[in-house]
C-alpha positions as YAML, in Angstrom:
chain: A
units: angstrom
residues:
- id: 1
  name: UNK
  ca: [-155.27, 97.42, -20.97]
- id: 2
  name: UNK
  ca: [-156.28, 96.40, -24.39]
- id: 3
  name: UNK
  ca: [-153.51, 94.84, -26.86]
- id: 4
  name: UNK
  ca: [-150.75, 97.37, -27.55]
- id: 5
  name: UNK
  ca: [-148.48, 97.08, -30.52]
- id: 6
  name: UNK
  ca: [-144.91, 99.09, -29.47]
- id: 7
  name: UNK
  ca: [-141.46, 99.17, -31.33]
- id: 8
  name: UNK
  ca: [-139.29, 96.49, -30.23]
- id: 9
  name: UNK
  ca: [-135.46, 97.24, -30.82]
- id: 10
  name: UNK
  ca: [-133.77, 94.02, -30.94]
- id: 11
  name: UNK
  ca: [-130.40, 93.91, -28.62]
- id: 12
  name: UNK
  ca: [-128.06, 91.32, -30.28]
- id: 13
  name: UNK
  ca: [-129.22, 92.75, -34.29]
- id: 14
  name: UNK
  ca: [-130.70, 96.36, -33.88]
- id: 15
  name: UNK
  ca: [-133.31, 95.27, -35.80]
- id: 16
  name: UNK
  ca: [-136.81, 97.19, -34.94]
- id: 17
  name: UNK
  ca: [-139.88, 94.57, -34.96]
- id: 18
  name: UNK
  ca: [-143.22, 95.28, -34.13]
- id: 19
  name: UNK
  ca: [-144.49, 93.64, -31.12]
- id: 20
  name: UNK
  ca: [-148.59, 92.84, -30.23]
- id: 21
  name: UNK
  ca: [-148.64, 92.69, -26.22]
- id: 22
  name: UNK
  ca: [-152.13, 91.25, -24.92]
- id: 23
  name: UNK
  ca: [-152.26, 92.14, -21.04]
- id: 24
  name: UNK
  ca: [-153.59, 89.28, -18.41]
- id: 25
  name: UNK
  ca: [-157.52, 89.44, -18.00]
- id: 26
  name: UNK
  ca: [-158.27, 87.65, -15.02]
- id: 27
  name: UNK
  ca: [-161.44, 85.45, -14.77]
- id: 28
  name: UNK
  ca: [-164.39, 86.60, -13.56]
- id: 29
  name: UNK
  ca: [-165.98, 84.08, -11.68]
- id: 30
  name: UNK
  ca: [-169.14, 86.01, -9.81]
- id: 31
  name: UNK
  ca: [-171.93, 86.93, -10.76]
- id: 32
  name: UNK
  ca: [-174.73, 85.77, -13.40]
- id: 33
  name: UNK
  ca: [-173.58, 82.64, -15.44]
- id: 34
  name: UNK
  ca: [-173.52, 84.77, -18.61]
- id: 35
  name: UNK
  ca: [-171.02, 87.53, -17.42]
- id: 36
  name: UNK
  ca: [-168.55, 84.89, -16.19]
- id: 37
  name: UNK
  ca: [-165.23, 84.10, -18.15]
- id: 38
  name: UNK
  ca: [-162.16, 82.37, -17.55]
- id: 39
  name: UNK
  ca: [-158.70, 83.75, -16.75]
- id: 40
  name: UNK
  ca: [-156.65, 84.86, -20.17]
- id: 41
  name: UNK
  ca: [-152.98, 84.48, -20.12]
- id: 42
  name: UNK
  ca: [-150.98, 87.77, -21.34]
- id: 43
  name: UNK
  ca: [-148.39, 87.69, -23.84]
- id: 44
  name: UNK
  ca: [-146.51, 88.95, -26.68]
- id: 45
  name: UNK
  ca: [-146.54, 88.07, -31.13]
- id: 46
  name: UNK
  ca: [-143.71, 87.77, -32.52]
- id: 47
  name: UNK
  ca: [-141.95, 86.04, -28.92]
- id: 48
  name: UNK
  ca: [-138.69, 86.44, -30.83]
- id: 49
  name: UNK
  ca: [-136.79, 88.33, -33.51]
- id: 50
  name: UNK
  ca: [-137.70, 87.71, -36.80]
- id: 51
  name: UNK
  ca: [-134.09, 88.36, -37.57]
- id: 52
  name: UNK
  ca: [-131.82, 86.55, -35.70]
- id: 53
  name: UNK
  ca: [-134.45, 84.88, -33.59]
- id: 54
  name: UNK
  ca: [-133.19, 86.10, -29.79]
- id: 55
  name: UNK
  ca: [-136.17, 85.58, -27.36]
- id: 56
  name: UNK
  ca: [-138.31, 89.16, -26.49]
- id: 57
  name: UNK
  ca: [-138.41, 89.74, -22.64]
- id: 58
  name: UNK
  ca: [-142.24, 89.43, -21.75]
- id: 59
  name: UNK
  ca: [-141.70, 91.66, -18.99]
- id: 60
  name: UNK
  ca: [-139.89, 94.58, -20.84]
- id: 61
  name: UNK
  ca: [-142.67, 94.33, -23.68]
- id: 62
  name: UNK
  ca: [-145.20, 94.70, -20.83]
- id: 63
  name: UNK
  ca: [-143.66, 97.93, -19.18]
- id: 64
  name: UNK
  ca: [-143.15, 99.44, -22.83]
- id: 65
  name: UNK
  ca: [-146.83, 99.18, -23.23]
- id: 66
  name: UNK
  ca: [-147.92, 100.50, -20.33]
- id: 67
  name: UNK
  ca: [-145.42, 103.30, -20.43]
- id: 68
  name: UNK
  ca: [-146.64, 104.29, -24.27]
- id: 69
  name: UNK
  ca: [-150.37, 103.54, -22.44]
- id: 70
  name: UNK
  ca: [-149.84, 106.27, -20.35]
- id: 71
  name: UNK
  ca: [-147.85, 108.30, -22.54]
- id: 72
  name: UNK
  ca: [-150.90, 108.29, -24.68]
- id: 73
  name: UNK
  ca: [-153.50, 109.15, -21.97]
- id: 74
  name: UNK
  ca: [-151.52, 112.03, -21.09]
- id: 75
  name: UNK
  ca: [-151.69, 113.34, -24.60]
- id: 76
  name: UNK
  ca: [-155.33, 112.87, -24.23]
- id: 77
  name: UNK
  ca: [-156.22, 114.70, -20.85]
- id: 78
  name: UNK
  ca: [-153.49, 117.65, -22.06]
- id: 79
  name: UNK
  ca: [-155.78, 118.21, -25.60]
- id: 80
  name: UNK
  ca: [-158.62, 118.09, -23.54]
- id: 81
  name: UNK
  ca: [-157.54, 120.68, -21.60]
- id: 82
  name: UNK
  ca: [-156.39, 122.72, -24.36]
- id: 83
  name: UNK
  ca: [-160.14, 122.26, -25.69]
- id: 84
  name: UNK
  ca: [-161.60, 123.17, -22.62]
- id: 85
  name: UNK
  ca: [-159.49, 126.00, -22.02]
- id: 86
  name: UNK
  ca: [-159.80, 127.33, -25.32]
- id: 87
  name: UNK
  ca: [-163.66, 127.31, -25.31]
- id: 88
  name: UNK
  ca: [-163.27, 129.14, -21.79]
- id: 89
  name: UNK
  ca: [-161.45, 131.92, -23.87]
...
């Protein structure tokens, strides 16, 4: 997963923020020297409300983006269909 920016709706202000989650990439440690890479720990920008400065759940952020991940993939593979379908015609 590549960073996803979602809608975060604060729960103590109601205030929407926009939220940058970066997923874990794990280190690759096989292999040619050049194609190695260390681990790269996941997280989120802002980590708290810019309005009344309440902490964002990590793990809620995380399941946001991969839920509006796969919404979006979906969307994909049903316009390619359409496309395909459509040419067929």
């Amino acid at each position: 997963m590549k960073p996803t920016t979602i809608t975060w709706t604060c729960p103590h202000c109601e205030r929407d923020t926009a939220v940058t989650v970066h997923p874990y990439v794990p280190a690759r440690v096989s292999g040619p020297p050049e194609d190695c890479y260390p681990a790269q720990s996941g997280g989120i920008y802002p980590a708290h409300c810019a309005n009344c400065d309440a902490s964002i759940d990590v793990g809620t952020a995380l399941e946001q983006a991969n839920e509006q991940e796969a919404d979006a993939l979906a969307a994909r593979a049903d316009e390619e269909c359409d496309r395909r379908r459509d040419e067929g015609a």
